[in-house]
C-alpha positions as CSV (number, residue, x, y, z in Angstrom):
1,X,-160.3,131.8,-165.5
2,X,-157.3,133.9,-164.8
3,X,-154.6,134.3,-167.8
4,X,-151.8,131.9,-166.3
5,X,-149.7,132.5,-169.5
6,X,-149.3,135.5,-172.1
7,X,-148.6,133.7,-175.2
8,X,-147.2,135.5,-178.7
9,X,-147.8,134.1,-182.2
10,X,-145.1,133.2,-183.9
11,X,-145.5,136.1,-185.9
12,X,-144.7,138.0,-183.0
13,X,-141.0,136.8,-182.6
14,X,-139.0,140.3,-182.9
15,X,-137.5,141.2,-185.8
16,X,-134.7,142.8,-184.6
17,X,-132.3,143.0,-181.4
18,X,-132.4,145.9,-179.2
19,X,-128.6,147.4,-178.8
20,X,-128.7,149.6,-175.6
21,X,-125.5,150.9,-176.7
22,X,-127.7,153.5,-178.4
23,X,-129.3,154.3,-175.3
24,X,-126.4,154.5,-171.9
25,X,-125.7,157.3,-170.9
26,X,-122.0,155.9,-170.6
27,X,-120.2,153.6,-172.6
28,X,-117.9,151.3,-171.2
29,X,-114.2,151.8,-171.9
30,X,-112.7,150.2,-174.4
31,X,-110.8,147.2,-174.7
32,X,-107.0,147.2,-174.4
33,X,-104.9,144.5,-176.3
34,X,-103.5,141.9,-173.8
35,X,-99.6,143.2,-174.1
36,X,-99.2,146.7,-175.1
37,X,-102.5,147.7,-172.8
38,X,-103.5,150.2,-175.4
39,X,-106.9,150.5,-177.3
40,X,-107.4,147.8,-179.7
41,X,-109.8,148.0,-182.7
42,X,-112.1,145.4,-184.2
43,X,-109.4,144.1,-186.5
44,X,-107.7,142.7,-183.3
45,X,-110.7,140.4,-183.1
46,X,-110.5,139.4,-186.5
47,X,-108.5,135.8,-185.9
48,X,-111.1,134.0,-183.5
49,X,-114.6,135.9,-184.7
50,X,-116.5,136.3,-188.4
51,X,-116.7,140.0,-189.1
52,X,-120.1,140.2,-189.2
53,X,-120.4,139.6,-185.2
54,X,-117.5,141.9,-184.5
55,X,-119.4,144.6,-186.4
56,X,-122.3,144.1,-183.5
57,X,-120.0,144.3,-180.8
58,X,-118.8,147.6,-181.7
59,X,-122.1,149.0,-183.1
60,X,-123.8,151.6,-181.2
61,X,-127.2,151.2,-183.8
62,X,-130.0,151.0,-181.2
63,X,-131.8,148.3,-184.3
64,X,-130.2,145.1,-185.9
65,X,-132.0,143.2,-188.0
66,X,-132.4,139.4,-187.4
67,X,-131.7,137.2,-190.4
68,X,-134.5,135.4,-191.7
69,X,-132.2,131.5,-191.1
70,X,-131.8,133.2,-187.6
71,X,-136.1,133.8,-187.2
72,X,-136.6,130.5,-188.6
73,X,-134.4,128.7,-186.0
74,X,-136.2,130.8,-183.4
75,X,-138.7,129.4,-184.3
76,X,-138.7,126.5,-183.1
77,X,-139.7,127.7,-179.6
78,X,-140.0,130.9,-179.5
79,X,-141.9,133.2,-178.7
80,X,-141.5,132.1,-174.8
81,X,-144.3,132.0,-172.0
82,X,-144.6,135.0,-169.8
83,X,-146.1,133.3,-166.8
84,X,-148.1,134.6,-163.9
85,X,-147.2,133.0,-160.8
86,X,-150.6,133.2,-158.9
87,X,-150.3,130.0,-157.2
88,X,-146.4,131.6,-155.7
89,X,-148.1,134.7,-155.2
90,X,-151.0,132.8,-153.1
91,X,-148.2,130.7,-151.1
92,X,-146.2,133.7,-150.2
93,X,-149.8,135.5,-149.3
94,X,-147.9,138.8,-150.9
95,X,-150.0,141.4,-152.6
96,X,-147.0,141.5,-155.4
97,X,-147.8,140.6,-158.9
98,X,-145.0,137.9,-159.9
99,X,-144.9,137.1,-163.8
100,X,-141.4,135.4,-165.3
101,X,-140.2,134.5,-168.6
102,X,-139.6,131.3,-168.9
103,X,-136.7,130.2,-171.3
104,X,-136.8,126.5,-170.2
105,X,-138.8,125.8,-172.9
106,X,-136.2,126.0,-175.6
107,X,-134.5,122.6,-177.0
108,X,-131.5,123.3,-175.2
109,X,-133.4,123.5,-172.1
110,X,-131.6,127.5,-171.3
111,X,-131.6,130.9,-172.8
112,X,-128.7,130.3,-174.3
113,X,-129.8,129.2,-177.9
114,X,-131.1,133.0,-178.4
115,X,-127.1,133.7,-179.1
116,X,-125.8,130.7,-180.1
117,X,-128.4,130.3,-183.2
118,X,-127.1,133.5,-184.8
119,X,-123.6,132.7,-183.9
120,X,-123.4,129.4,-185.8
121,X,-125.2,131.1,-188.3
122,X,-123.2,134.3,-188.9
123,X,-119.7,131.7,-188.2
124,X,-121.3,129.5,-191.1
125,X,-121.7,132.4,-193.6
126,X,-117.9,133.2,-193.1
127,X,-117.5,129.8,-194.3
128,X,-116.3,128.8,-190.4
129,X,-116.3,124.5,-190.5
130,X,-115.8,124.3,-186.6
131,X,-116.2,126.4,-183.7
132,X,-114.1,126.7,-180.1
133,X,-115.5,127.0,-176.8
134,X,-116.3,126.7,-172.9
135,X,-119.1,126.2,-171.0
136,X,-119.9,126.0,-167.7
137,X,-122.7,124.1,-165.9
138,X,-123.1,123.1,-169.4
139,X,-126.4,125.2,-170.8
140,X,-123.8,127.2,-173.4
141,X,-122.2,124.1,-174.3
142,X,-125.5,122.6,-175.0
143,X,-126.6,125.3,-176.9
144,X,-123.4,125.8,-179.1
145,X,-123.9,122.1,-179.7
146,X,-127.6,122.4,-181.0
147,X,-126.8,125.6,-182.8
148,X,-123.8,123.6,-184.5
149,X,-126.0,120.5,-185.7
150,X,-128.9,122.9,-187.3
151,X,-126.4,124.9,-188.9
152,X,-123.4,122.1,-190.0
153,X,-120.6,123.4,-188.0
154,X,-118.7,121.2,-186.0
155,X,-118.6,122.4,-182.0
156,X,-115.8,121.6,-179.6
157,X,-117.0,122.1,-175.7
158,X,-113.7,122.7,-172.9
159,X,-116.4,122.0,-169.8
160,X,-115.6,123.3,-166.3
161,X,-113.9,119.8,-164.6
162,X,-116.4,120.1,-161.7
163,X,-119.2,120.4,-163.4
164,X,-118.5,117.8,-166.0
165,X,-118.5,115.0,-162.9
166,X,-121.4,117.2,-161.5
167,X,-123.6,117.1,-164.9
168,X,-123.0,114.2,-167.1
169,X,-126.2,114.5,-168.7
170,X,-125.3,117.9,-170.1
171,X,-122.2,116.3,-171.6
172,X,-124.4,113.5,-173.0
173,X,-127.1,116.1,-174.9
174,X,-124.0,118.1,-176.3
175,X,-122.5,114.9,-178.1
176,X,-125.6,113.9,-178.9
177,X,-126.2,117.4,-180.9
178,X,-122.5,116.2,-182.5
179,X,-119.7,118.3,-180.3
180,X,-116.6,116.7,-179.2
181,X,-116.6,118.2,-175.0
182,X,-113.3,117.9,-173.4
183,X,-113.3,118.2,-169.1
184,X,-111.1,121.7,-168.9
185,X,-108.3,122.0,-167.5
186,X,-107.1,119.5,-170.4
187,X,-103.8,118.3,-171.8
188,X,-104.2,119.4,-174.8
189,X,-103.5,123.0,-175.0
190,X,-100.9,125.0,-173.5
191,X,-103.0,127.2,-171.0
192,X,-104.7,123.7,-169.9
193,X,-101.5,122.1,-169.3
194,X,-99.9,124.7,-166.9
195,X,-102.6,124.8,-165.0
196,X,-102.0,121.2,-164.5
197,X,-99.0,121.3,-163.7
198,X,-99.5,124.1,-160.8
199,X,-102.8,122.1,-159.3
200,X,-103.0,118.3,-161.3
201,X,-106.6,118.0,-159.2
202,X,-107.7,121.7,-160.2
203,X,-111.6,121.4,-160.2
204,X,-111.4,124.0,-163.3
205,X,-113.0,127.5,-164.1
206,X,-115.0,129.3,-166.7
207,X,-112.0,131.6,-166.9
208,X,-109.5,128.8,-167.6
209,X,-111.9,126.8,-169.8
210,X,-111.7,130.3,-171.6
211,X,-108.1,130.0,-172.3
212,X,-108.3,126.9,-173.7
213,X,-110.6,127.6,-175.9
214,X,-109.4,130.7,-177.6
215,X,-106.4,128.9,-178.2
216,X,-107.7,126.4,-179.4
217,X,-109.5,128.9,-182.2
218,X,-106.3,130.8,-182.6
219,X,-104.4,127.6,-183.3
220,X,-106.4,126.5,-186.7
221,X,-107.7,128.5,-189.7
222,X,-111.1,126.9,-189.7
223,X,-112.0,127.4,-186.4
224,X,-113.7,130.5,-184.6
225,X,-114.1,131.0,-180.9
226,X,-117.8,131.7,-179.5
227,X,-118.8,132.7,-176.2
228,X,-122.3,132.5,-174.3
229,X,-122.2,135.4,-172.6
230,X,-119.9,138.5,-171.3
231,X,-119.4,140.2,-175.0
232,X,-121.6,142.7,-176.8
233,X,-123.0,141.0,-179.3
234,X,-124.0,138.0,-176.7
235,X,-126.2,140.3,-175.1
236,X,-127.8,141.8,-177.6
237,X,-128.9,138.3,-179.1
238,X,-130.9,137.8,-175.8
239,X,-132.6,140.7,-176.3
240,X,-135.4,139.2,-177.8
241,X,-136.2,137.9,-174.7
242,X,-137.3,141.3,-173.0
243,X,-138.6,142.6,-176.0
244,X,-141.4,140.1,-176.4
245,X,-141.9,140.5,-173.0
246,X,-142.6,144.3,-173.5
247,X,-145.1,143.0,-175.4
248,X,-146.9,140.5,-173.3
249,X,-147.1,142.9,-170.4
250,X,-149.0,145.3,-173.0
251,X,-151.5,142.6,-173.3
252,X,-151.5,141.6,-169.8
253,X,-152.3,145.5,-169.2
254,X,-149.2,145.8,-166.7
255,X,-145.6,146.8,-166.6
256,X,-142.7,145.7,-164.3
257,X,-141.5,147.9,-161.2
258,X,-138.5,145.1,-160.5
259,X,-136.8,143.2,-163.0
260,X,-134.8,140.5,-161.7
261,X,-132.0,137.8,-163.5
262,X,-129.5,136.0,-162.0
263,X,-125.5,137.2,-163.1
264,X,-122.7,135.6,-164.2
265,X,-121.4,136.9,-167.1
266,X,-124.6,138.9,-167.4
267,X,-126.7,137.3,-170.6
268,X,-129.6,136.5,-169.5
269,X,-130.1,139.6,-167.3
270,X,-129.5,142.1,-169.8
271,X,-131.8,140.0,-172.3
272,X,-134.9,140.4,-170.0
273,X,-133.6,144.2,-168.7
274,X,-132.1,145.8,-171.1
275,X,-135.2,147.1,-173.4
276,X,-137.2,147.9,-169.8
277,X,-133.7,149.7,-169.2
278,X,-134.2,152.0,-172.6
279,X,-137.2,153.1,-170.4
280,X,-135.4,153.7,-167.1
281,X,-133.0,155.8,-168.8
282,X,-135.8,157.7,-170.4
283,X,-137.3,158.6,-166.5
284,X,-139.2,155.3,-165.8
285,X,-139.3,154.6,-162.3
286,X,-137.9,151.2,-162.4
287,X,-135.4,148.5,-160.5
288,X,-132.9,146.2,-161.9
289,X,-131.2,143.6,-159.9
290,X,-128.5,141.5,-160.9
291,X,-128.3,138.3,-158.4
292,X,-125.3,136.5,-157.9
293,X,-123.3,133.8,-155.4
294,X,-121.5,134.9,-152.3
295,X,-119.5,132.6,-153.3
296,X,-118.3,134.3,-156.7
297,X,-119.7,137.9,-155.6
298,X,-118.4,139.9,-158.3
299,X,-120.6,143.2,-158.8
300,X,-121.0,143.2,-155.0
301,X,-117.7,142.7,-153.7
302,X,-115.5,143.0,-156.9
303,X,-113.4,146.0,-157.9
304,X,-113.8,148.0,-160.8
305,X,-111.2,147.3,-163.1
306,X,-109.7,146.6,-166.6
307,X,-108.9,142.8,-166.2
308,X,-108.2,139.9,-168.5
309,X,-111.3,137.6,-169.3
310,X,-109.5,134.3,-169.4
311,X,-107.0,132.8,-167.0
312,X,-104.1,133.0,-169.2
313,X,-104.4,136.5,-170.3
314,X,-104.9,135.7,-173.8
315,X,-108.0,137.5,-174.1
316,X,-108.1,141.4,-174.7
317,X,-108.5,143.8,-171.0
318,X,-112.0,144.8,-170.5
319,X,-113.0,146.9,-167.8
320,X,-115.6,145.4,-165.3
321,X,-116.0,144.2,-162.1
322,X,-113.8,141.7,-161.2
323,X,-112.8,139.2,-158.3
324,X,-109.2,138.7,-160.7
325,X,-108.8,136.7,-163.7
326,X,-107.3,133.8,-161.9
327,X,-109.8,133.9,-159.2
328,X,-111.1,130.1,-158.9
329,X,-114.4,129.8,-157.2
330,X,-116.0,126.9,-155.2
331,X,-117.4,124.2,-156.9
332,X,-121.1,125.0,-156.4
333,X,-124.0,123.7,-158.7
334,X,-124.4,127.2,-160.1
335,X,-121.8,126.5,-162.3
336,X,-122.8,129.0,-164.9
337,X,-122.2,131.5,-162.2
338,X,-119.1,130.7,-161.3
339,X,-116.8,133.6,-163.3
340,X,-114.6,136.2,-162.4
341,X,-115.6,139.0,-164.1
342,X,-119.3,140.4,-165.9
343,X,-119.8,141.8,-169.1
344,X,-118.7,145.4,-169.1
345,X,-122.5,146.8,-170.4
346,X,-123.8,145.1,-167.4
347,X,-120.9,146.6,-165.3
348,X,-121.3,150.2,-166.8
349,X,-124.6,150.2,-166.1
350,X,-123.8,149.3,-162.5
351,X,-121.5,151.9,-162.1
352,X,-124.0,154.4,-163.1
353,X,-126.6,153.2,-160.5
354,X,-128.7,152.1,-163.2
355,X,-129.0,148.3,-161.5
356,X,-128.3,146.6,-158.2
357,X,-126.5,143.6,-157.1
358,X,-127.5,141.0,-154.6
359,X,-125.6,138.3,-153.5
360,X,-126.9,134.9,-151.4
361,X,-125.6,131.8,-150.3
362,X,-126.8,128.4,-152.1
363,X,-128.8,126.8,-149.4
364,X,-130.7,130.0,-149.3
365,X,-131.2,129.9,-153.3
366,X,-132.5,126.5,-153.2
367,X,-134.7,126.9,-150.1
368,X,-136.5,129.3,-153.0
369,X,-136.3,126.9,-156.2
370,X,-137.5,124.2,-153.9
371,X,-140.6,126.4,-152.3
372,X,-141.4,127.6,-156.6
373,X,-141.1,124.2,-157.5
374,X,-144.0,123.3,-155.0
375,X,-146.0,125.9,-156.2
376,X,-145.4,126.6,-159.7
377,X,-144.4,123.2,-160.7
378,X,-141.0,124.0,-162.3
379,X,-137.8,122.9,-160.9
380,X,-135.7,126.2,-161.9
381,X,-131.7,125.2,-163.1
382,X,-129.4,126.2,-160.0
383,X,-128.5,129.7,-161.5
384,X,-131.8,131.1,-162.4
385,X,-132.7,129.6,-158.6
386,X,-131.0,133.3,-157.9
387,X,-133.8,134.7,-159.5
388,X,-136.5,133.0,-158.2
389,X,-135.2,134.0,-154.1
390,X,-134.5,137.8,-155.4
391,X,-137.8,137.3,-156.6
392,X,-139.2,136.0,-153.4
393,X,-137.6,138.6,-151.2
394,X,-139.1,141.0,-152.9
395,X,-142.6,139.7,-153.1
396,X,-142.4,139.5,-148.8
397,X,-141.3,143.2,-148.8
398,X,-144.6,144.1,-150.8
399,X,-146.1,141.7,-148.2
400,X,-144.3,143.5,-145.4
401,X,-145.6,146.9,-146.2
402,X,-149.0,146.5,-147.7
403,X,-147.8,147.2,-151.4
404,X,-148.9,146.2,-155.0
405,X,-145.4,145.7,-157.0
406,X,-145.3,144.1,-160.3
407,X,-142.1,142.0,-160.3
408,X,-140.6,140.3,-163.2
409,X,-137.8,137.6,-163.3
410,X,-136.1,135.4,-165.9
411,X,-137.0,131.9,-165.4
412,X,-133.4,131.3,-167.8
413,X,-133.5,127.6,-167.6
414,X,-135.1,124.3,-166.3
415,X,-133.7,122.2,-163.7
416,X,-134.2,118.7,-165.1
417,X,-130.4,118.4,-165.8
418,X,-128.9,119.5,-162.8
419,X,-131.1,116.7,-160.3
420,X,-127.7,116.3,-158.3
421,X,-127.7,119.5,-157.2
422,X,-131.1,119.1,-155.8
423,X,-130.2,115.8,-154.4
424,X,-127.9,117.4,-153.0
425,X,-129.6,119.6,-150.8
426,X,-132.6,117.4,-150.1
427,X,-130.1,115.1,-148.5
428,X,-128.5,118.5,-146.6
429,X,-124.7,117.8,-148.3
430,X,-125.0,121.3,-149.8
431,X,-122.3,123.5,-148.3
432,X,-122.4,127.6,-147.7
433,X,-119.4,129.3,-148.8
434,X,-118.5,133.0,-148.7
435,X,-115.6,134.4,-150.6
436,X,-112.7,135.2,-148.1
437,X,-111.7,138.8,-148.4
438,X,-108.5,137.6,-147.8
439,X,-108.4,135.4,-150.9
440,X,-110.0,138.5,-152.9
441,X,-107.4,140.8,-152.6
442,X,-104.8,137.9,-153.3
443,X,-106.5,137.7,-156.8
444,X,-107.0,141.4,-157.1
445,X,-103.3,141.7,-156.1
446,X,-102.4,140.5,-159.4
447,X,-104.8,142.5,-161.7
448,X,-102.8,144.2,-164.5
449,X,-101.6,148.0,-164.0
450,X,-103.0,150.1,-166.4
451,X,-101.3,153.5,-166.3
């Protein structure tokens, strides 16, 4: 029998994160505070993070060392699978060699525990009792929760309003892990309030749950802010992801030639790219490509600019790409896709042609989770569904022209949670929904001048 799955030892979980700081040929710019607009330093950080996680976000080490309380959390599902998807492949009759790494198979159902473990963890050490912060379609809050009840913080989720009437069995797993989740925009912070007051039906964004939560963290001494994706030290959590898959492909006696993740703040792609990126830079002929929503297109039709990374423009000005901080997208079941801005690595590296964007509408998406689901048996979360049609597309071009490709995508989450959404479109209520130009220059209108 064929190998279906590449399994590692538990032995094999890396020991340290990959920082592809080391590596670009470019750093991004650096942050600005929020009212003077000039360069801020890691001190300025200092209120709403432990010191040890600001220290990784401005490292440029290209090693950091994984605690041992960190590895032993890790363990409790990872390494992950890298899977072959032969019976895809066969449906698709493409010559391509499809393998993803499947994160569904951690307790939080998502990625998103690779960086919310250490969080906890590094907040606990600082002697942090509670922690502030937002989530989306709900993975992050679910794995800020988890991470919370292993480690004995207490976790306070602001949850995107549309996706906390979407997803109520997100919301259910994060209070059962112990956190307190709150449907953003709420009435009990100042940033929730006026948003309330300009739109009392406002369906919410990862931007505004944002706001509320750094206040939130800003507000009390014992509290710290944590975020799931965007920052530096987010992404270099996930980079275990890629590196054990480095590994696996070494004893599956292949490599990648396309890497593929789904984008919204950029986590999950840069944990599966960003140690195959070390190689690109190096002269590997290799492709990166970040998927996102036409309906939040923000590599592919955002502008390149230093921008808040909240609503309220508490946050410090990072320069990215950026549909404008109070840019509020449709309420589509890729909730964890549904932010303004990226992370400013994965936004660098864009700008230096070092990966592509792609952009699709949700029908599309879930035309491809629906024909993997029938093959490979998973039903892939709505955002990682991006991955699976970039990855699709790609496998009919190798059909197309008669070519052998190894491709490689981030299965970043299951489904199992977000059945709506897949209702949904079974029952043909899902909706397409480009962007208006028109409303992107409104919210680019009102970027901050930096002179």
């Amino acid at each position: 029998m064929k190998e279906t799955k590449i399994l590692l030892s538990e032995k094999e979980i890396p020991k340290k994160w990959y920082n592809i700081m080391a590596d670009m040929p470019n750093l991004p710019k650096p942050p600005l505070h929020p009212e003077t607009k000039q360069p801020i330093g890691p001190d300025a950080l200092a209120p709403i993070f432990p010191m040890s996680l600001i220290e990784q976000e401005v490292s440029t080490r290209r090693w950091i060392d994984i605690p041992e309380e960190v590895l032993k959390a890790y363990a409790l599902w990872r390494p992950s699978p890298l899977c072959r998807a032969y019976r895809l492949e066969d449906a698709l009759g493409t010559p391509a060699r499809i393998y993803y790494k499947y994160e569904g198979v951690s307790p939080a159902g998502s990625h998103k525990p690779n960086t919310s473990i250490p969080q906890a963890y590094y907040n606990r050490e600082a002697g942090i009792r509670r922690i502030a912060t937002e989530t989306g379609a709900g993975q992050w809050g679910s794995a800020m929760a988890l991470a919370g009840s292993l480690f004995g913080v207490d976790v306070t989720v602001y949850m995107v309003r549309v996706s906390y009437d979407q997803k109520p069995y997100r919301r259910i797993a994060m209070q059962t892990w112990g956190a307190t989740v709150h449907a953003s925009p709420t009435d009990i912070t100042q940033a929730g309030r006026r948003v309330l007051e300009a739109d009392p039906d406002s369906p919410g964004s990862l931007g505004i749950a944002i706001s509320e939560a750094v206040e939130d963290a800003a507000t009390y001494n014992d509290t710290n802010y944590a975020l799931g994706s965007v920052l530096n030290h987010v992404l270099l959590h996930q980079t275990v992801i890629g590196l054990e898959a480095e590994r696996q492909f070494e004893l599956a006696g292949d490599y990648p030639d396309i890497i593929i993740g789904c984008c919204g703040g950029g986590s999950n792609l840069a944990g599966v790219s960003f140690p195959f990126i070390r190689e690109k830079i190096n002269g590997r002929d290799l492709r990166v490509i970040a998927v996102e929503p036409t309906s939040c297109p923000t590599l592919t039709k955002g502008e390149y600019r230093y921008d808040f990374g909240d609503t309220a423009g508490l946050t410090p000005l990072v320069m990215m790409y950026t549909l404008g901080h109070d840019f509020v997208p449709p309420g589509i079941h890729a909730g964890g896709l549904r932010y303004h801005g990226d992370a400013p690595l994965i936004c660098q590296l864009y700008h230096d042609g070092l990966i592509e964007a792609k952009a699709y509408p949700q029908t599309a998406v879930f035309d491809a989770a629906v024909r993997f689901a029938r093959a490979e048996g998973i039903i892939p979360a709505p955002e990682t569904a991006h991955a699976v049609k970039a990855a699709i597309d790609e496998a009919l071009v190798c059909k197309e022209e008669g070519k052998e490709r190894t491709i490689l995508f981030n299965l970043s989450g299951h489904g199992y949670l977000d059945l709506q959404a897949y209702a949904d479109y079974l029952e043909g209520r899902l909706v397409d929904y480009e962007y208006p130009e028109e409303k992107i220059k409104e919210a680019l209108s009102r970027l901050p001048v930096i002179e």
